[in-house]
N, C-alpha and C positions, 0 to 999 in steps of 0.2 A: 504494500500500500504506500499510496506517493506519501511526502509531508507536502507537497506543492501544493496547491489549488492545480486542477488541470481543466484542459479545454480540447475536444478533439475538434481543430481546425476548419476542415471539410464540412463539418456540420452549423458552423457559423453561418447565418442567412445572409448574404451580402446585399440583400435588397434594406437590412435594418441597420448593417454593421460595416467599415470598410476593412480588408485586411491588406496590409503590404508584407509581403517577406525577402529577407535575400534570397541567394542562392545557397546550397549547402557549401558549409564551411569544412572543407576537406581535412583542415589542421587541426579544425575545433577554435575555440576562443577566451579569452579572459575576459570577461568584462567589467571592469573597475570604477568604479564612480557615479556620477549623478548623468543619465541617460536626459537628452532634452529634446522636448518635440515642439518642430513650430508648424501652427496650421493658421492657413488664410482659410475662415469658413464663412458662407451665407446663410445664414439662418431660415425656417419659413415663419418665425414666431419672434418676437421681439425679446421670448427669454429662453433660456436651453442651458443646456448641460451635455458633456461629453465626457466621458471615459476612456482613458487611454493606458491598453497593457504592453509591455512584453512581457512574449513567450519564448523559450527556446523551445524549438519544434522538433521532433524525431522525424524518423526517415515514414512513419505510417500515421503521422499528422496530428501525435498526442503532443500539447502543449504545456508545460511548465510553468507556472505563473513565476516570472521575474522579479519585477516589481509593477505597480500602476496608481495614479492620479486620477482625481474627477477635476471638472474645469467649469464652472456655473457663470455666464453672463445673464446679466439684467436689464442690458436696453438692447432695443433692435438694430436693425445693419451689420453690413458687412464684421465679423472680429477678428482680430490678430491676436494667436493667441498663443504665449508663449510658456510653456507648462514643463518645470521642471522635477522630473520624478524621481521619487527617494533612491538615495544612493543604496548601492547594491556591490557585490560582489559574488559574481557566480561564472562557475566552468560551464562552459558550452562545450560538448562533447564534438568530437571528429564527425562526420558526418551529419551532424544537426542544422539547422537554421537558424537566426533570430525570425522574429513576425511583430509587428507594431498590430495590434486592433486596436479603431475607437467603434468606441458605441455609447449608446445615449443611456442606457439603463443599467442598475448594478443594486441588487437589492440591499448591498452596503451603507448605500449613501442615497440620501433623498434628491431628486433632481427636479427641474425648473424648465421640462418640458411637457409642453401642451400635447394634448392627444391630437396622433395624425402629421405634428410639425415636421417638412423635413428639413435637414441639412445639407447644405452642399462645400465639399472641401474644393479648393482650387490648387491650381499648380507651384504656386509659392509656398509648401506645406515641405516640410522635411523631419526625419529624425536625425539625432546625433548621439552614436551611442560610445562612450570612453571605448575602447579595444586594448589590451595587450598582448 
C-alpha cells in the first residue's frame, strides 16, 4: 500500500481537468525545492479556484502525489497566476514521468467556483520544477 495519495492518470476527465506530462525520464530525477507554476487563465465566472499537483507517473499511468497548491481568485478577467508549491524533495524513478494537473475541485479545500464555470488556460502558462 502507497503512503502517496495516488491518481491513475488515464482516468482523469480532460474535458474537467488539464494534464501536461514530460517524457519518460530514462535517468530518473531528483527533485529539490519549491516547484512553481505560472498560468495565464480566463475565467467563465468572475470567481474560481484551481488546483495544481505533481505526480510522478509510472510506466502504466499510477501517479504519486508530489506535492500541490489551491489558487482562489475573486474578481473576474483574465489572471496571472503565479503559485508556488510546497517544497518537496522526492526521487523520481528511471523510467517514470513528472505530470502537472490542474483542476478546479479537491474535497480538501473549499473553492470559489460556480456551477458549470469554465476555465481557459493560455499559452503563456508554464511549470518550473528544481531538477538535480
Amino acid at each position: 500500500v502507497s503512503r502517496y495519495p495516488l491518481a491513475w492518470l488515464p482516468a482523469v476527465d480532460r474535458s474537467r481537468a488539464a494534464v501536461w506530462q514530460t517524457g519518460l525520464l530514462s535517468g530518473g530525477a531528483a527533485v529539490r525545492g519549491i516547484p512553481h507554476v505560472h498560468l495565464t487563465v480566463t475565467p467563465g465566472a468572475s470567481t474560481g479556484t484551481v488546483v495544481a499537483y505533481l505526480y510522478d507517473v509510472d510506466l502504466l499511468g499510477t501517479g504519486r502525489l508530489v506535492t500541490h497548491a489551491p489558487y482562489t481568485w475573486l474578481s473576474g478577467g483574465r489572471q496571472v497566476i503565479d503559485l508556488a508549491l510546497p517544497a518537496t524533495a522526492w526521487n523520481v524513478p528511471a523510467g517514470h514521468r513528472l505530470a502537472l494537473v490542474l483542476d478546479t475541485e479537491d474535497p480538501l479545500y473549499l473553492d470559489a467556483n460556480p456551477p458549470g464555470a469554465a476555465i481557459a488556460v493560455s499559452g503563456s502558462s508554464w511549470v518550473d520544477v528544481p531538477l538535480r
